[in-house]
C-alpha positions in Angstrom: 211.3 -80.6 106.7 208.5 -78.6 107.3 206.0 -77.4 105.1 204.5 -73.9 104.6 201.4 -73.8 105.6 198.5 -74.5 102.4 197.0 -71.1 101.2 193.9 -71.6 98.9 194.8 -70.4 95.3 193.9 -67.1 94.7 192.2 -67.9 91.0 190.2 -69.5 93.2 189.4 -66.8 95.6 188.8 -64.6 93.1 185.3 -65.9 91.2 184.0 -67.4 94.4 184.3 -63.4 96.3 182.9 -62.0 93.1 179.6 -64.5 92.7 179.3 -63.8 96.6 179.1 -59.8 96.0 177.4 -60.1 92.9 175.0 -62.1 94.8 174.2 -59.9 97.6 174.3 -56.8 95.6 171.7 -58.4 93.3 169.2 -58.9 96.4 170.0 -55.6 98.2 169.5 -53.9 94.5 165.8 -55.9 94.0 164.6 -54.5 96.9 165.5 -50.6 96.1 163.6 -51.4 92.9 160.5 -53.0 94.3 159.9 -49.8 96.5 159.9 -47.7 93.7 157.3 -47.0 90.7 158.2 -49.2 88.2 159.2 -45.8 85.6 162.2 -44.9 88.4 163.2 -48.7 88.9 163.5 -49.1 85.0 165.4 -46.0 84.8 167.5 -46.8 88.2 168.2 -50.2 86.3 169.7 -49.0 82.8 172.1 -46.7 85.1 173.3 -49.5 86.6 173.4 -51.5 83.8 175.6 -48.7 81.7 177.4 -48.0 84.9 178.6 -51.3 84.6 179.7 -51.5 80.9 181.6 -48.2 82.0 183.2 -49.9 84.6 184.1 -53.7 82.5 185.3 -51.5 79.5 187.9 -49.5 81.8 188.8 -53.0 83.2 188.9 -54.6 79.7 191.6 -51.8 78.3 194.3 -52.7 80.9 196.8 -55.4 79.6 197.0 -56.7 83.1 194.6 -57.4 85.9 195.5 -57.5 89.2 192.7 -58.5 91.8 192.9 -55.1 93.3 191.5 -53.4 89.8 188.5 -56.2 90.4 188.3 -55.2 93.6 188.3 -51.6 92.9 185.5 -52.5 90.1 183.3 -53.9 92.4 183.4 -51.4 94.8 182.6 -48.8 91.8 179.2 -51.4 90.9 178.5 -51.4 94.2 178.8 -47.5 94.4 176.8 -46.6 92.0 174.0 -48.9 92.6 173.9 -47.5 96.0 173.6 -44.1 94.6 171.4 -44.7 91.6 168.9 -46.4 94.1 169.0 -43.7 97.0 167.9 -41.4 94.3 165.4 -43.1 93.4 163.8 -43.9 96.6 164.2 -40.3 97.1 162.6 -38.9 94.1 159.8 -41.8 94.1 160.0 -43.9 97.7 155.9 -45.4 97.4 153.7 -45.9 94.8 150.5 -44.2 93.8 148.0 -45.8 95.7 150.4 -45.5 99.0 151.0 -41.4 99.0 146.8 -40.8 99.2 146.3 -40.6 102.8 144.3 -43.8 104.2 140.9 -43.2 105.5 140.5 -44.5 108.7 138.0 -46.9 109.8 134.3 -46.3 109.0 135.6 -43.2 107.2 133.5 -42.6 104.1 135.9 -41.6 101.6 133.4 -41.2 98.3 129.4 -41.4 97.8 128.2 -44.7 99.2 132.0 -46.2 100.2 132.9 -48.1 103.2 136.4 -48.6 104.3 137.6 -52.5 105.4 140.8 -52.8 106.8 143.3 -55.9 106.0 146.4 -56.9 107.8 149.5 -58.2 106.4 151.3 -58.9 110.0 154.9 -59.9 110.0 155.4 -63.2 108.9 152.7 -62.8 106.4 154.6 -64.7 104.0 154.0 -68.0 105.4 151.2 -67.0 107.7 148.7 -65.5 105.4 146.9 -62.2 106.4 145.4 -61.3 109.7 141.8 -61.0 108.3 140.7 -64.1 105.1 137.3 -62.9 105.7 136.2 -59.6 104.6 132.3 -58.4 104.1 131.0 -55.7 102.0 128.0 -54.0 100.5 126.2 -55.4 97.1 125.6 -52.6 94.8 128.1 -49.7 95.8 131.7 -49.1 95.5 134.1 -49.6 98.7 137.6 -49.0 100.0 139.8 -51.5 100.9 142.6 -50.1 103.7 145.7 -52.5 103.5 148.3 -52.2 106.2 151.5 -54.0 105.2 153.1 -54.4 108.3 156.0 -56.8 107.3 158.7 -55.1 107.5 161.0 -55.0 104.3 158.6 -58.0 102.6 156.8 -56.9 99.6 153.0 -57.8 99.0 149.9 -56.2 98.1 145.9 -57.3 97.4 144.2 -58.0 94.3 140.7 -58.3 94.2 139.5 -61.2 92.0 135.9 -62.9 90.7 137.5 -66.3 90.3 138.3 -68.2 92.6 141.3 -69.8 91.3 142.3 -66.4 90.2 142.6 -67.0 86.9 141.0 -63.9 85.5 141.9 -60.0 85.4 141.7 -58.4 88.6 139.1 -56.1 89.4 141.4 -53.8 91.4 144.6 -54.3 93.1 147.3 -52.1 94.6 151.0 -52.1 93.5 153.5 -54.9 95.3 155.4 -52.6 97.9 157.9 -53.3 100.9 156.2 -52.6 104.3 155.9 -51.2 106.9 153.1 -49.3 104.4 149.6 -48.5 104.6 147.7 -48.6 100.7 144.2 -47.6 100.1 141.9 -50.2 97.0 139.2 -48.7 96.2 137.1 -51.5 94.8 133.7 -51.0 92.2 130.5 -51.6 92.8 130.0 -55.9 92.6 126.9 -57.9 92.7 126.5 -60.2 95.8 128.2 -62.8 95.9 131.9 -64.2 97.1 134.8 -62.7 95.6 138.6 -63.5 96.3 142.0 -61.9 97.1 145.6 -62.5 97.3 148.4 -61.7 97.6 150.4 -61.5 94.2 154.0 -62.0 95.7 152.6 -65.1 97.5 149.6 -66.3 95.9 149.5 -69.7 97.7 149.7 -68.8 101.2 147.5 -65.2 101.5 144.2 -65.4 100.1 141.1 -65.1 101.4 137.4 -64.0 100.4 134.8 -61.2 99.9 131.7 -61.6 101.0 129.1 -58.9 99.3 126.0 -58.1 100.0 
């Protein structure tokens, strides 16, 4: 006698499909919220956060659920992120730093500046930047011009004293998702080697300052 052929079991189905979206909605949703300034991805994230209460205390109130009302409530999650963080990249789509237009090389953008550029080329990540080498003036403020060029990846630079990073930066821009161009504008140091880095990836793009 034949058998009919083996179908997995739906409970089954059911929590492994919902980790998966859960999963992808989660990275897709991180990245809407580190393009954003941090006040519209905080608000953007209680939305979706009551959004989905709403949504589990509709399901919660029926007596019986069938996996198209799970269904159905994912898709609602899903919708609403998707509109909460299209809002929010259109009210708010860079940071700060990123909306002053970038002076171009050898611009002089205040009393004294010069302007350095650093490259984050795709691939960063793992490859470090384009430039670990940068040189500047003792005594007078300058401009750092950081082209993010990885498309999708966040980073940014942070300026430090110590070389293993361990104390406060003395400037940095805010982490952002390229293709974006941000301008530092870095005080006046003494000579001497500074270092930067990349805060998203700390271990594989650094490289030094030399001033003066």
């Amino acid at each position: 006698m034949d058998r009919p052929p083996s179908r997995a079991p739906l409970p089954l189905l059911i929590p492994v499909g919902g980790m998966l979206a859960i999963g992808l909605a989660a990275v897709g949703f991180s990245r809407i919220l580190l393009s954003v300034e941090p006040e519209a991805a905080t608000a953007t994230a209680l939305t979706v956060a009551f959004g989905i209460m709403a949504v589990a205390a509709l399901v919660a109130r029926r007596e019986r659920v069938r996996a198209g009302v799970l269904l159905s409530s994912v898709g609602a999650v899903a919708g609403i992120a998707m509109v909460a963080g299209g809002i929010a990249l259109a009210v708010m789509p860079k940071g700060r730093e990123a909306e002053r237009p970038a002076p171009t090389e050898g611009e002089q953008p205040g009393a004294g500046a010069t302007v350095v550029t650093l490259t984050a080329p795709p691939g960063a990540a793992s490859e470090g930047f384009a430039e670990t080498k940068l040189v500047a003036p003792a005594g007078q403020p300058f401009t750092i011009r950081f082209e993010n060029q990885d498309a999708g990846i966040p980073h940014n630079v942070a300026v430090h004293a110590a070389e293993d990073f361990s104390d406060p930066p003395i400037a940095a821009t805010p982490v952002q998702s390229g293709p974006v161009t941000q301008t530092l504008e870095v005080p006046a140091l003494d000579p001497g080697t500074y270092f930067f880095r990349c805060d998203v990836h700390p271990t594989t793009m650094t490289g030094r300052i030399e001033v003066g």
